[in-house]
N, C-alpha and C positions, 0 to 999 in steps of 0.2 A: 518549701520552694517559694521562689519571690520573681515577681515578672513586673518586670520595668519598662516602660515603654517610652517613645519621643517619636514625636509626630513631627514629619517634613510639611511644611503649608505649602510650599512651592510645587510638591509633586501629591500631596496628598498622603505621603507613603507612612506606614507606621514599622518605627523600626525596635528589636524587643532586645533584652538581654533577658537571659532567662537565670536563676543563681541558685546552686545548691546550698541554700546556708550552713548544713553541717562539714562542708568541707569548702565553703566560701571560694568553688567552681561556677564558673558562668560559660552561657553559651551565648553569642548575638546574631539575632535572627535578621536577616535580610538587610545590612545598612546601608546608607546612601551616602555618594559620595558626590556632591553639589558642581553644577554644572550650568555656565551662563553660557546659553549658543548664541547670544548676539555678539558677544568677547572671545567665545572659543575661553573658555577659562575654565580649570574645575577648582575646587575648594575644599577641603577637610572640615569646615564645622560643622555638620552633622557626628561627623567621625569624632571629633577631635570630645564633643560635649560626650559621647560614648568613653571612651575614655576616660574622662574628668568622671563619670560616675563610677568606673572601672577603678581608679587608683581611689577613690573617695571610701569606698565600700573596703577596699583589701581583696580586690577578686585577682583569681586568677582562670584567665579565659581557654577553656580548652577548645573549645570549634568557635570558628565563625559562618555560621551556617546563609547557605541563600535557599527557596524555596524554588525557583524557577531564574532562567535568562529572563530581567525584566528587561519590560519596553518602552517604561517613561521616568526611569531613572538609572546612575551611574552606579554599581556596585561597588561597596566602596571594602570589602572582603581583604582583597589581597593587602590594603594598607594597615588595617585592621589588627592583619594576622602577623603581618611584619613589626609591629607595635607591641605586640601582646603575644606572642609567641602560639597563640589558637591557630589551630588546624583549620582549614578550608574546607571545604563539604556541598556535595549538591547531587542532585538525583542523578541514577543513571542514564536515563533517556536524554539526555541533555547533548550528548553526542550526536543524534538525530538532528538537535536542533541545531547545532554546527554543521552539519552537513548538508541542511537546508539555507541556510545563510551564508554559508559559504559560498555555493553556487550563485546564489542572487547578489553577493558582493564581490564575487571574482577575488576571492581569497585562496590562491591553488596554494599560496603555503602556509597555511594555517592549519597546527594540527587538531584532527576532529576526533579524537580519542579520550576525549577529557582528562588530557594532561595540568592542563591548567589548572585544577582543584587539588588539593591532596585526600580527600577521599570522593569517591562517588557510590552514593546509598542504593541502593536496590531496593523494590517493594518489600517490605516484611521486614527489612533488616533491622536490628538493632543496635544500640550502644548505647553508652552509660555519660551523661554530663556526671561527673564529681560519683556521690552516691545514686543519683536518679536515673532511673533506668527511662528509656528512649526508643521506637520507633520510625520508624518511614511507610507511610501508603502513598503510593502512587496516587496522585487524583489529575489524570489530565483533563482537559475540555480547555479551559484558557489557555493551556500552551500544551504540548505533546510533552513536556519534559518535568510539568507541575506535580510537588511532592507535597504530603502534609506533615511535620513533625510533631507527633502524640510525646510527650513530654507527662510524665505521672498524670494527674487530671484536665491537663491542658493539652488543645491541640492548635498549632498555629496553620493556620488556614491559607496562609498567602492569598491570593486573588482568586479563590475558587467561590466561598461565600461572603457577603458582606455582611457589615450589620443587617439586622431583621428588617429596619426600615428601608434600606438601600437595596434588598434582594442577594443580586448577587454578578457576576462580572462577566465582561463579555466574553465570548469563544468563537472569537471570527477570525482570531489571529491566522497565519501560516499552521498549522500543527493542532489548530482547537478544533470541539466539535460539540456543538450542544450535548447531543448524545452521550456524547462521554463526560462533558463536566457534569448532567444530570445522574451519571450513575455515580460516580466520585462523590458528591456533594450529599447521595445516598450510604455509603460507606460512611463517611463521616457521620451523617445524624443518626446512624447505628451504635454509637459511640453512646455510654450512658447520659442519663439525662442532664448529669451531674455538670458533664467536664465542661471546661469552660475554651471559648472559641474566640482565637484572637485574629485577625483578619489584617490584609495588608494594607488596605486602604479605608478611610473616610474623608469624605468632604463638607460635612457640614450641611446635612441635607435642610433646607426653608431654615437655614439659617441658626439651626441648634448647634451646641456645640459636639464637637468632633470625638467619636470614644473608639477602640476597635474592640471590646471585651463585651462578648453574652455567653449565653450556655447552648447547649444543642438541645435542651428543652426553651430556652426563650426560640432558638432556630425553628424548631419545629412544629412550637405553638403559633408565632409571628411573622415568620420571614413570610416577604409580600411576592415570592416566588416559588416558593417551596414549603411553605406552610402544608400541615395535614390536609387531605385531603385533593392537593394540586397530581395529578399526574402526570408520564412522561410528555405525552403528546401534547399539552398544555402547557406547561415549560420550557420545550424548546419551542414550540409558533412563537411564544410570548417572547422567550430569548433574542431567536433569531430575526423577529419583527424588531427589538428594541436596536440590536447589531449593525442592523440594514442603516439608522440614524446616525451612529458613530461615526466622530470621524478618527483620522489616526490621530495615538497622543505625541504629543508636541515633540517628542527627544527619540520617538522610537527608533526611528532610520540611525541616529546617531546613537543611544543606547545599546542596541542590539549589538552594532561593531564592539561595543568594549565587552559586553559583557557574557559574549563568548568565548571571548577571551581569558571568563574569569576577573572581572574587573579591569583590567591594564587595557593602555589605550596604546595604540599602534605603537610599531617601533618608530623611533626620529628617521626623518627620512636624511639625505647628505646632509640637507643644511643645518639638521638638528634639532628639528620641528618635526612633533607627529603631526598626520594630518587625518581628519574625519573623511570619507569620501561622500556627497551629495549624490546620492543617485539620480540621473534626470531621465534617461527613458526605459531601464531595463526594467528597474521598479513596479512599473505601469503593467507590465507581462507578468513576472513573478510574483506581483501580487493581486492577481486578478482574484483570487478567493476571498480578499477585501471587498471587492465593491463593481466583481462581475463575475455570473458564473458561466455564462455561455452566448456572447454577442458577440466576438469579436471574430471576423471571419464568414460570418453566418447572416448575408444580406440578403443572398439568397435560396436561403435554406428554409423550409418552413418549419415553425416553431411549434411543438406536440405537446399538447399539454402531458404530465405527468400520468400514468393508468396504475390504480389500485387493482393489484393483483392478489388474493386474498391465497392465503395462505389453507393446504389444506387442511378442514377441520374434524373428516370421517375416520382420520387416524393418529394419535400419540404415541410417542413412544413412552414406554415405563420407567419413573422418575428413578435415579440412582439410588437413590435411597431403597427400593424394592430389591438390589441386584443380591441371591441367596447366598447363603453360607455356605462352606463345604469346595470339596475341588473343582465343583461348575464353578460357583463364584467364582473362584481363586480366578481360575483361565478366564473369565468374561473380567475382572477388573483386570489381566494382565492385557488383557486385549484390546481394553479402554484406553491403559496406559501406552501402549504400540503404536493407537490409532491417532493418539493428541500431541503427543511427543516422542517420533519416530526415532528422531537423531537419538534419542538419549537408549531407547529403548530398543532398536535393532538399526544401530550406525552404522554399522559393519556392510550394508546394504544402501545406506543412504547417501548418493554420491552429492546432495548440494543443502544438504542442512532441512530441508522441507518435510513438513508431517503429513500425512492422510488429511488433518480438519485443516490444514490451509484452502482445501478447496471444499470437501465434505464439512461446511461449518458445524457448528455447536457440537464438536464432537460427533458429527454425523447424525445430527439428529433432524435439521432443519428443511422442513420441506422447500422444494426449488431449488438445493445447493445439495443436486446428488446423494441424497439421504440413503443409510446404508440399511434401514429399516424395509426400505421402497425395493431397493437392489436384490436384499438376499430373497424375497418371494418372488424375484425375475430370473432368477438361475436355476437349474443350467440354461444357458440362452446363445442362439447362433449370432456371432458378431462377424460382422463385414471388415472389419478390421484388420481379421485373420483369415476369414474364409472357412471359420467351423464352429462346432460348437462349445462353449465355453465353459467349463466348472465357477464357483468363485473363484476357486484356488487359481484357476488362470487367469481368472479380471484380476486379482492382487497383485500376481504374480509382474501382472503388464503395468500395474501402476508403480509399483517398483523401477522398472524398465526405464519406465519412461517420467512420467511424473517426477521419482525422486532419485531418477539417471544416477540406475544402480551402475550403468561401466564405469562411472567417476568415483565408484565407492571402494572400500579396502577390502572389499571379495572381490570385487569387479565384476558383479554381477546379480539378480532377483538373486532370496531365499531358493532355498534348491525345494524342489516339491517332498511336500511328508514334512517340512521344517514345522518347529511349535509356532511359528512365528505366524503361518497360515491358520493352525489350529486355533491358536485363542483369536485371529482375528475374528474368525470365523463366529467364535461363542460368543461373540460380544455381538455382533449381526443379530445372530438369531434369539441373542435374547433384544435387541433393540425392537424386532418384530414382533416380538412375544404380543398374540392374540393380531396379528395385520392379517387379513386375507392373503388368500394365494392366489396363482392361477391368471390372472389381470393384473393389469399395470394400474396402479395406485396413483389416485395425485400429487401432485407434488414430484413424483418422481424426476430424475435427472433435472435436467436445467427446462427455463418454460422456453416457447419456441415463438419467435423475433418475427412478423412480417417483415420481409424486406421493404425499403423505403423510395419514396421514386426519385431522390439520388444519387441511391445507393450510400458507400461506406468509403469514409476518405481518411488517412492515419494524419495528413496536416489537420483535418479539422478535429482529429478526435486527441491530437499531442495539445490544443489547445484546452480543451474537455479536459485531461489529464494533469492540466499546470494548475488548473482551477480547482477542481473536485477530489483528485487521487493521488497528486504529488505529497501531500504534506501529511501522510501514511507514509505511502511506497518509496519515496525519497523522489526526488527531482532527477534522477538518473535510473528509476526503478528499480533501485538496489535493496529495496526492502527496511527491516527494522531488524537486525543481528542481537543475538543475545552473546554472552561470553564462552560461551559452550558451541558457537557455530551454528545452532539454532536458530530459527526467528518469528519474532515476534508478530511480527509484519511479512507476509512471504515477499521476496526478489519477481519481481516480472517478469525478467528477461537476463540475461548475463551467463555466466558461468557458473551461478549457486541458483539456478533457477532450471525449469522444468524444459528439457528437451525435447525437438522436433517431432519425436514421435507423437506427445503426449495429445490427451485426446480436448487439454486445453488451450489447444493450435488451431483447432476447427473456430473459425471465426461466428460462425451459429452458435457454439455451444459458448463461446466466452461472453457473447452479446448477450444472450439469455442468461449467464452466471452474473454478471456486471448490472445488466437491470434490474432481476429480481434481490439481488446481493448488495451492492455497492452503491455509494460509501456505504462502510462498513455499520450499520445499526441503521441506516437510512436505505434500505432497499426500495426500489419503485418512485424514487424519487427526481433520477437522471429521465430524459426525454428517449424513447427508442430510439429517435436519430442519433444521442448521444449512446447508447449503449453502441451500437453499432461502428460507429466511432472508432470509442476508444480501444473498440476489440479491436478493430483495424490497426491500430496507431501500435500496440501491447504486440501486437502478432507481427510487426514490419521490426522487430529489433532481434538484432544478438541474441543465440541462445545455443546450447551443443547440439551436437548434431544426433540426429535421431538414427538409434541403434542399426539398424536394417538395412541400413544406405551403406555399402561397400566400395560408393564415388569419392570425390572430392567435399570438401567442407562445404563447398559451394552447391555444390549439387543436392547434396543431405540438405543445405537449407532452404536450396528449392524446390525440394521434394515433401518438408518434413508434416508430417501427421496427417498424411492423405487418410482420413476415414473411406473405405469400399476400396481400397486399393491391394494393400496386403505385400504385393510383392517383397524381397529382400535387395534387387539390387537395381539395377542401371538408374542414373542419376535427371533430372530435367535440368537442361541448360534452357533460358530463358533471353530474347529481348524485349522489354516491356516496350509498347506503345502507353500514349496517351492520347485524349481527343477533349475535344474545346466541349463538346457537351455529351451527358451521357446515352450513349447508344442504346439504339432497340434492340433486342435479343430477337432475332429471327431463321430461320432455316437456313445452315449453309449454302451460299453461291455457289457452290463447288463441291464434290467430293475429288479427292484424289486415288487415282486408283491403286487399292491393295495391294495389287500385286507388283506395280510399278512402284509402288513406297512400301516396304515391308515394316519398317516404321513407323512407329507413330508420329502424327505429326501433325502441328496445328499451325498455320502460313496466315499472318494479318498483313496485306498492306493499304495502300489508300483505292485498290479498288478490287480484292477479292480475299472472301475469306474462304479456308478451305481446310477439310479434318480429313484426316484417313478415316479408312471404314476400319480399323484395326480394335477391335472394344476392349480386347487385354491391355491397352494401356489404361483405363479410366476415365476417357474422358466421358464417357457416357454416366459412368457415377457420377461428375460433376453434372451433369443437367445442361452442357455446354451446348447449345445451338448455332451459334454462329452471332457477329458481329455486323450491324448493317454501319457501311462506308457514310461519311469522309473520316479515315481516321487516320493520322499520323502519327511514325514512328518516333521518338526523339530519342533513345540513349539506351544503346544497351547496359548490359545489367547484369550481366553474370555474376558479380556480386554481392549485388543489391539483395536487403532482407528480405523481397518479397517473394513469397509460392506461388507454384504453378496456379492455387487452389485460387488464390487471391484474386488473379490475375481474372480467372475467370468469375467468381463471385461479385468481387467489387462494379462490376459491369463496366467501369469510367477506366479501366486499364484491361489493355489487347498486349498480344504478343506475340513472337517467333518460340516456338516451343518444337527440342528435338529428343526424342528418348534416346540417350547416348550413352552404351552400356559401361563407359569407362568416363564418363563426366564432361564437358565441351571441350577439353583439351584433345581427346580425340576425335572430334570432327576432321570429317574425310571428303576430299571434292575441292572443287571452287566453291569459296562466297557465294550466298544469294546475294544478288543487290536488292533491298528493301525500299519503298516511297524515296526521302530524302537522302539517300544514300548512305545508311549506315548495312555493317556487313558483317555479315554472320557463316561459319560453314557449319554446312551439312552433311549425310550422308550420300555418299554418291549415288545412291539407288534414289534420295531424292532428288528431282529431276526439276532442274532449275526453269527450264520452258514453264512448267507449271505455273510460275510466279509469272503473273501479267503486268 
């Protein structure tokens, strides 16, 4: 094998042709395709001197491979390929990265499918240049979409590591994340000591000259980031502190347009002229995970510093490698397999592609993120949810339900009880527990528990929390990371492939507690309480199916959905949310209305009395609801607006007209109340309009 390189001075970029000389097959790794933006011009001589080495030698080029969407140069791929008749190629994640740039360039028709490549690699995959056999690893951190191609003793690195002297690349992009270029960049120096490491960029550090070739033993002896001995925690501070310095590179805004494209630059518009677009304010919002993570909106918020929340240490679960031989094993690995990847393993139930560890991480191991270790020495246990007490087999049973909205699945409905599907969950629990106490709730268990903040929790301040910290995982639309199988990688937030109203990650306590101890993903304990709370708020106000139990309207099921202490099966909450200019005290109702004159539940805000029924089978007393102290005004009803009764009352900064309406608000019966400003809502006639002052 023979690896040829040409170095771009203008962008830095090192571009490879890699060449099986027994069958005089070449592959070209990553080329540039020259690009003057003060002319608006591009150029082929990078391309064109590939080439001239290509017909020089006698090759014939099977792939023109690229490693990632780059963001300071023109992919010069598809001309390439059109020259040389080589096949296009690039990782699969790379759709992701369409889908986040798309959004932030207002490209609705641009397809995000990775049409544009003619192959897209998958981690682990193989294939052959000529005789040489060929790999793909995944290694995101510089970009969500970044692949490495292992090539017999070589591995082309792209922008994950630099030379040893330069360290190694930044991961502050859209889609990067310290975390994960440091685990990728660990993959790779697992690789023997031998192979040698070709990198995307050099620049001529103090003025030496420029090389991109060492080994993963010069990597691991030298590199001034990742040398032995460097840890995780000391790699990303040092990362992200150098990050914070950078500024964007020069062609990004304009690179990125082409090269999601797959190289090719817009179509001609009439006149027959493509055109770049210059982003001037949207930019500033969408890429606020550049160069802000949480100031914008927030003048009058106070700022928490971050709390180390330690992990418990009185319990571990037993490493996989212990799980025994024999038909226990068997059913504890089937049950592994059940819990990480549900779709694949009982799809027949899974109505939106979702596993168990999307929300029980590490496979259910990790303490603070609902550990199944913690769980199975809590059962049987009475849960409010239902109003009894609960085997596992019924906690599963409901996470099916709800969680991975089994009505949307091709049973259309949980595992029926007795299925194996409970059993080996079951044995994979109890051997996770293997030697936990019983009897007592364990640390760690479920999610840790949020002080409320004085606030409170606002979905505008936490959609901004979200564009900053969680978009460039969950996508910009919280559509998650989809694998090819329906599956994903990244779970959905909200939508129609995402967990329904029932589910018990609707409770805005339990998301805010999943979100701070959990999120971003390898970075737990990092977001502010007021940002966990937040974004729970913001996650929990969107789109999502209606949760099973609700026998109303779409509407009603979503503002009904996942009342934890409630239980009930049917009549739905019609809702008109108030607002008020500051947040209110929580104090004693002004008023009761009387039971017997309102047989109904029912909660009345307007600008000068608040008032609950004494009726406690609706719930409101599970909510902890007190009462509202005045001035607050009503602005808009809402009956279809994504927010819950639960909300309404939690968030403290949002009041409401709330009627339990056994058929949804379309059957309200009576006259209108008239509300403060005059917006108009009906009721039941047994609620008695005099009551409203």
């Amino acid at each position: 094998m023979t690896v040829a390189s040409l170095h771009d001075e203008r962008t830095g970029s090192f571009q490879y042709v890699v060449v099986d000389e027994a069958t005089k097959t070449a592959a070209i790794i990553d080329p540039v395709l020259d690009f003057d933006p003060r002319a608006g011009a591009t150029a082929t001589d990078n391309a064109d001197m590939i080439l001239e080495y290509v017909r020089a030698k006698g090759l014939t080029v099977e792939w023109v491979l690229d490693t990632h969407p780059h963001a300071d140069h023109f992919s010069a791929a598809p001309y390439l390929a059109e020259k040389t008749g080589g096949k296009t190629a690039i990782g699969t994640k790379v759709v992701e990265v369409q889908k986040l740039w798309q959004d932030i360039y207002c490209l609705p028709d641009l397809p995000v499918d990775g049409s544009q490549w003619d192959r897209l690699f998958a981690d682990g995959e193989q294939f052959r240049i000529g005789s040489l056999d060929a790999h793909v690893m995944l290694s995101p951190g510089h970009t969500l979409a970044s692949i490495t191609y292992v090539v017999g003793d070589a591995a082309f690195v792209h922008d994950t590591l630099m030379v040893p002297d330069s360290g190694t690349s930044r991961a502050d992009f859209p889609g990067g994340n310290a975390r994960a270029l440091w685990r990728s960049i660990r993959a790779i120096l697992e690789l023997p000591p031998s192979t040698a490491t070709y990198v995307g960029h050099d620049y001529g550090k103090d003025g030496r000259e420029v090389f991109g070739r060492s080994t993963v033993a010069d990597q691991r002896r030298d590199n001034i980031h990742v040398h032995n001995g460097i840890g995780e925690a000391e790699f990303v501070a040092t990362r992200e502190k150098r990050d914070a310095t950078l500024p964007l590179p020069d062609l990004m805004l304009a690179a990125l347009q082409v090269n999601i494209r797959g190289g090719r630059l817009p179509e001609p518009e009439a006149c027959g002229t493509a055109f770049l677009k210059r982003i001037i304010f949207a930019i500033t919002a969408a890429l606020l995970v550049l160069v802000v993570t949480y100031k914008v909106g927030q003048s009058d918020a106070p700022v928490q510093a971050p709390v180390e929340v330690a992990a418990d240490a009185a319990f571990s679960p037993p490493a996989e490698s212990t799980i025994p031989a024999g038909p226990d094993g068997d059913a504890i690995r089937r049950g592994r397999l059940i819990f990480t990847a549900s779709a694949a393993h009982a799809g027949q139930y899974v109505g939106n592609g979702l596993t168990c560890s999307n929300c029980h991480l590490d496979a259910g191991r990790k303490a603070d993120a609902s550990p199944m270790w913690a769980a199975w020495v809590s059962y049987p246990a009475y849960r409010a949810k239902n109003g009894r007490v609960n085997t596992m087999e019924d906690r599963i049973r409901d996470c099916f339900l709800y969680s991975m909205n089994a009505p949307a699945s091709k049973a259309g409905a949980p595992p029926p009880y007795g299925d194996d599907i409970y059993r080996d969950l079951q044995s994979y629990f109890a051997w996770l527990a293997t030697g936990a106490p019983s009897g007592k709730p364990l640390p760690g268990r479920g999610f840790i528990k949020l002080a409320t903040t004085p606030i409170g929790h606002d979905p505008v301040r936490g959609a901004i929390v979200f564009a900053g910290q969680c978009a460039s995982c969950h996508g910009a639309n919280g559509q998650g990371q989809a694998n090819p199988d329906g599956s994903y990688t990244i779970p959905p937030l909200w939508g129609a492939r995402s967990y329904n109203w029932g589910a018990g990650m609707t409770g805005l306590a339990s998301a805010a507690g999943f979100i701070k101890a959990n999120m971003p993903y390898g970075e737990g304990n990092t977001l502010t309480d007021q940002q966990a709370w937040d974004v729970a708020a913001y996650v929990d106000s969107r789109e999502r199916p209606r949760d099973p139990r609700q026998t109303g309207t779409v509407e009603s099921a979503q503002d009904d959905g996942g009342r934890e202490g409630d239980g009930r099966e049917e009549d739905g909450w019609a809702a008109v949310v108030a607002s008020c200019d500051a947040a209110p005290i929580l104090q004693t109702a002004e008023h009761d209305l009387d039971a017997a004159a309102a047989p109904v539940a029912a909660l009345v805000v307007s600008d000068r009395l608040v008032a609950r029924s004494a009726a406690r089978d609706a719930g409101l007393d599970a909510f902890g609801f007190q009462g509202v102290s005045e001035p607050i005004g009503i602005i808009t009803t809402v009956a279809k607006q994504p927010l819950c009764f639960r909300q309404i009352v939690e968030q403290g900064c949002r009041a409401g007209v709330v009627a339990d309406l056994p058929g949804g608000h379309e059957e309200a019966q009576g006259p209108p109340v008239r509300i403060a400003d005059g917006v108009q809502f009906g009721v039941h006639a047994a609620f008695r309009q005099e009551a409203v002052r």
